[in-house]
N, C-alpha and C positions, 0 to 999 in steps of 0.2 A: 526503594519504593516498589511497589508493587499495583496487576492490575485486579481489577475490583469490578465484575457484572454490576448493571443497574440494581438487578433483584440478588444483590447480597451488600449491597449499601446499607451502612446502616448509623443512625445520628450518632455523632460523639468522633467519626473518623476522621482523619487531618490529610487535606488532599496535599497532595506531590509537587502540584505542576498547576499555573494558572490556566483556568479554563475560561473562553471565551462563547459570546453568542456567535450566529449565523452574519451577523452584521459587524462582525469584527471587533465586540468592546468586550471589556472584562468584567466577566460575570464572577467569575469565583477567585481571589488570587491565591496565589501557593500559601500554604501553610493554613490554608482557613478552618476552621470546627466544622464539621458538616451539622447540619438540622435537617427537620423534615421538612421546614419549606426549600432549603436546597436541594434537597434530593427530589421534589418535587419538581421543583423549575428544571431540573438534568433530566426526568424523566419528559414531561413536556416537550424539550426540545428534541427530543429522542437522543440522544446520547446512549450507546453504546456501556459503556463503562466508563470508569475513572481513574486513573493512578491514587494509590494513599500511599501514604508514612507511615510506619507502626513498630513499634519493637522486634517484628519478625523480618523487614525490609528494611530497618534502616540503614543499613551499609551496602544496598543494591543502588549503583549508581548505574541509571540508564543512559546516561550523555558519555560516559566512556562506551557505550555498546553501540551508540546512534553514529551514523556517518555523516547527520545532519542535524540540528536540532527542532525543538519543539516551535520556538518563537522562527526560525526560518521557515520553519512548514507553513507557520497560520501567515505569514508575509506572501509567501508565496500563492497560496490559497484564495486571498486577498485581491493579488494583481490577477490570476487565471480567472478570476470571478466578475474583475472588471473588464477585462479584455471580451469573455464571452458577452457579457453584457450590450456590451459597445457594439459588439458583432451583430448579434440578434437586432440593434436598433439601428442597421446598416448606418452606423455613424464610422468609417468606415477610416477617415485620419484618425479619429482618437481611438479605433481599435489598432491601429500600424503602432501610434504611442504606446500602448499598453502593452502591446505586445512588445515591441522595445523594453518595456522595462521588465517581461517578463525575461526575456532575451540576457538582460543583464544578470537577473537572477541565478538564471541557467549556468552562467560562468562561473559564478562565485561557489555552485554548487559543483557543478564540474571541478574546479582546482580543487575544492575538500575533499572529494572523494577521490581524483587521482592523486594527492599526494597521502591522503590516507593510507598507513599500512594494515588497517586490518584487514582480514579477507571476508569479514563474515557481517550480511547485513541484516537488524532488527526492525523488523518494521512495526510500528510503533498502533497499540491497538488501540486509540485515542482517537474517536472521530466519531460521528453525527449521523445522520439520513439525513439531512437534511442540504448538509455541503457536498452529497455523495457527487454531482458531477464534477467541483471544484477540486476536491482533494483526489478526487480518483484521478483526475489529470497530473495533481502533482505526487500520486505517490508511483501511478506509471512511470513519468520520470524520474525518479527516483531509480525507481527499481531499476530502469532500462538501463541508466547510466550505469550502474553498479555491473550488471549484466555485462557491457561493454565495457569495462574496466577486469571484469575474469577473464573475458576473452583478449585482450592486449589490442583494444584498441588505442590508438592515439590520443592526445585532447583534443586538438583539431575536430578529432571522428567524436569524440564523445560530443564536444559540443552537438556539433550536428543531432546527432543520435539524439541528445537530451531538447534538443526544441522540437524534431520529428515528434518525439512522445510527449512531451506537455502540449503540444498541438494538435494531436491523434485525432481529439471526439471535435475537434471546433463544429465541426458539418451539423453536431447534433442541435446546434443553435437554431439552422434552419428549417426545423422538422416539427410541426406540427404537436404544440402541448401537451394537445387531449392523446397522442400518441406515445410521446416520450415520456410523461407520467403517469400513463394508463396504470392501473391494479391488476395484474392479471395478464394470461397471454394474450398476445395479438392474434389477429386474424391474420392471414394469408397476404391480403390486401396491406394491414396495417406494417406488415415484418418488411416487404417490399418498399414500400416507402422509406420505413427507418434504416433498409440496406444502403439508402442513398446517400447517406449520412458521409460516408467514406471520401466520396467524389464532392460531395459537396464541398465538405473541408478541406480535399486536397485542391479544389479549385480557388478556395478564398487563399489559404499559403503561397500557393502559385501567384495567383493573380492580384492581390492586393497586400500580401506579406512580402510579396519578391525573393521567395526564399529557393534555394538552389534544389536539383533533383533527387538530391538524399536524401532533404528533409521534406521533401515534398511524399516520396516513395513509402516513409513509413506512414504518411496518413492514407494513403491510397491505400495501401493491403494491411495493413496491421488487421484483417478479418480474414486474410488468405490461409489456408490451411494445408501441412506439409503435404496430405493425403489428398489433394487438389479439389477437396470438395467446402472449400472456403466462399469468398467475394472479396470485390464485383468481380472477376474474371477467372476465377476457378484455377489458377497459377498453382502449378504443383512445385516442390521439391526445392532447387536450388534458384528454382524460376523465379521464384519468391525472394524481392529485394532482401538483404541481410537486417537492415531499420524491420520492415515490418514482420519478420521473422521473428526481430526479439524483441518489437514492442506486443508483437501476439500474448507471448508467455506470461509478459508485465501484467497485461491488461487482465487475461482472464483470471489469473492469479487475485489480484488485487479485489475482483468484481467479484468474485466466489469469497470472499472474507469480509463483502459489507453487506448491513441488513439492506433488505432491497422489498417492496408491497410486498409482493409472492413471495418470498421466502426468509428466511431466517440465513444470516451468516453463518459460514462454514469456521472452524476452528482455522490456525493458520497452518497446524501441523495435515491436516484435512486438507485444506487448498493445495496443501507440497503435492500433498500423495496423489490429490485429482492430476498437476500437470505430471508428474514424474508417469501415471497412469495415460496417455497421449503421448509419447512420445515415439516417434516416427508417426503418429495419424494425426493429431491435429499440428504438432510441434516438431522443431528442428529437434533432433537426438544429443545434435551438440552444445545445440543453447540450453536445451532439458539441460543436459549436462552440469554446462555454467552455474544453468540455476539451483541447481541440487547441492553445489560445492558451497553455494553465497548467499543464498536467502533462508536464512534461520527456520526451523518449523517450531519450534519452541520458542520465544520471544523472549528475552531476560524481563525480568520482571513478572510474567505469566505464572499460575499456578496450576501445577499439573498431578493428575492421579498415575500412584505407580502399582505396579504388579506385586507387591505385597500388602497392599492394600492403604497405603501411609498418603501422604501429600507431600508437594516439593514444589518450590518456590527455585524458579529460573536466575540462578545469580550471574552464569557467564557461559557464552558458549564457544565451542572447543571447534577451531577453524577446521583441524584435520580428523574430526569426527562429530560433524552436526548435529546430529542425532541424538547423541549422548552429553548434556550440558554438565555444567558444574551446576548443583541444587544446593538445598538446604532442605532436608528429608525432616515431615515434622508432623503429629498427630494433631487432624484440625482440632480435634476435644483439648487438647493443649498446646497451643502454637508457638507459647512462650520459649519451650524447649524443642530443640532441633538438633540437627547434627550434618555436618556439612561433609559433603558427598561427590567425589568425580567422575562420573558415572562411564567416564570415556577410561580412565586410567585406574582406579579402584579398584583393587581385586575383590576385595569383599563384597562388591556392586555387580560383578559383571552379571548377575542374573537378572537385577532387576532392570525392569523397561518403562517405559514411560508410555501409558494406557494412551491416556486422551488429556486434555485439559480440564482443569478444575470448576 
């Protein structure tokens, strides 16, 4: 499979992967013909892009390259989106419930990923504007746990870690609509406000989640920045809890590769280079680290421009050189014919680089 922008959809294509509304039902199931009134209704919900099938990807299989799958994402997505709900309508046992069963989530995610042997994470370019607070909470944990599995943390610690980060933004429930989906920057006044966001949510964890200092610690500074010119309290350096250290990276990462009013997403191989580009001034050097070793910049399945001017389709990527994937090197004016490429071990390769995404 492979992914496919909105504006290069085109009728006659066979999606990958069933695709779902904002409401959780099943709009498109795997294997469906695309038409123009589908790709109409993806563009309407704003959908990003789509996986397809095609004789140039069908042997790219993204569930060997996922540390999580598709249907646990949108499960998860699901309970983060009632739990916030719940919160915002300070109904305040059925958000402890929700959050419970996010809580169970967490674990079943956690053992995948810690007994997972690969080292290398795809984060999956399949997602919405419109789920953007839902999913960015679950693919921060995601990412974080993975983060804290390069570093050797425990499961014990990871759990922790991974409910710190799927409970990072809860604060943003109680912040004011006309601010938190404003178009456009804030005002002075307006950024003040939404900095509250932090304490807010570390106050509901604490106080009505009952959850211990760890995971309470990364929702309070996951905004701290190494160069101590972060929030709320400007914590420089090692001062800065280890949770909100590396749910920092998670977050901005994640948030720099979703479409957002003001701007357009960044490519993912673009988001690496933004954090790798911080490191020591807004980020830990050694979580940078972490994340350089483990979060893919090229995605399998992604279509990327190369320095000879050809295209290449992401088949698999090479743990002990991220940068350099296995492709399939292919002229879009004929994509039927390719030729399969390691860009990390190929000698006849070693020149070429891989520009930007397709």
């Amino acid at each position: 499979m492979r992914f496919v922008r909105m504006d290069a959809l085109e009728p006659g294509m066979t999606t990958a992967r069933p695709i779902y509304n904002k409401q959780g039902a099943l709009l498109i199931k795997k294997g469906h013909t695309l038409d123009s009134r589908n790709i109409t209704a993806l563009f309407n919900m704003r959908y990003v892009g789509i996986y397809i099938i095609d004789a140039l990807s069908h042997d790219v299989e993204l569930e060997k390259e996922e540390m999580v799958d598709e249907e646990t994402r949108h499960s998860a997505v699901s309970l983060v989106q009632s739990m916030y709900a719940q919160a915002a309508d300070t109904k305040l046992s059925k958000a402890s419930n929700a959050a419970g069963e996010v809580t169970a989530l967490i674990g079943d995610i956690v053992e995948r990923i810690f007994e997972n042997d690969t080292a290398v994470m795809n984060v999956p370019l399949l997602r919405t504007f419109d789920e953007y607070t839902y999913r960015h909470s679950v693919d921060v944990g995601m990412l974080t746990i993975m983060l804290g599995k390069a570093m050797n943390l425990s499961k014990e610690n990871l759990m922790d870690l991974g409910k710190s980060a799927f409970f990072h933004d809860l604060g943003k429930m109680f912040i004011p609509l006309e601010i938190l989906n404003k178009e456009g920057r804030l005002t002075d006044k307006e950024y003040e406000t939404m900095k509250k966001h932090s304490q807010l949510g570390y106050d509901f964890v604490r106080d009505i989640l009952h959850e211990n200092k760890a995971v309470t610690s990364g929702v309070l500074f996951h905004h701290e920045k190494f160069d101590g010119t972060g929030y709320p309290h400007g914590l420089k350096g090692v001062d800065i809890p280890i949770f909100g250290r590396m749910i920092a990276v998670a977050d901005v990462y994640d948030a720099l590769g979703t479409d957002r009013p003001y701007r357009r997403a960044m490519a993912p191989s673009e988001s690496y280079e933004a954090i790798l580009a911080q490191s020591g001034t807004h980020f830990d050097p050694d979580i940078v680290m972490a994340f350089r070793d483990t979060i893919a910049p090229f995605p399998a399945g992604c279509t990327v421009k190369l320095s000879n001017g050809l295209h290449g389709l992401v088949v698999r990527n090479n743990p002990s050189f991220i940068a350099r994937p296995l492709i399939k090197v292919f002229n879009p004016a004929n994509p039927s014919r390719y030729k399969l490429v390691d860009l990390a071990n190929d000698m006849d390769a070693l020149h070429i680089t891989i520009m930007s995404l397709a």
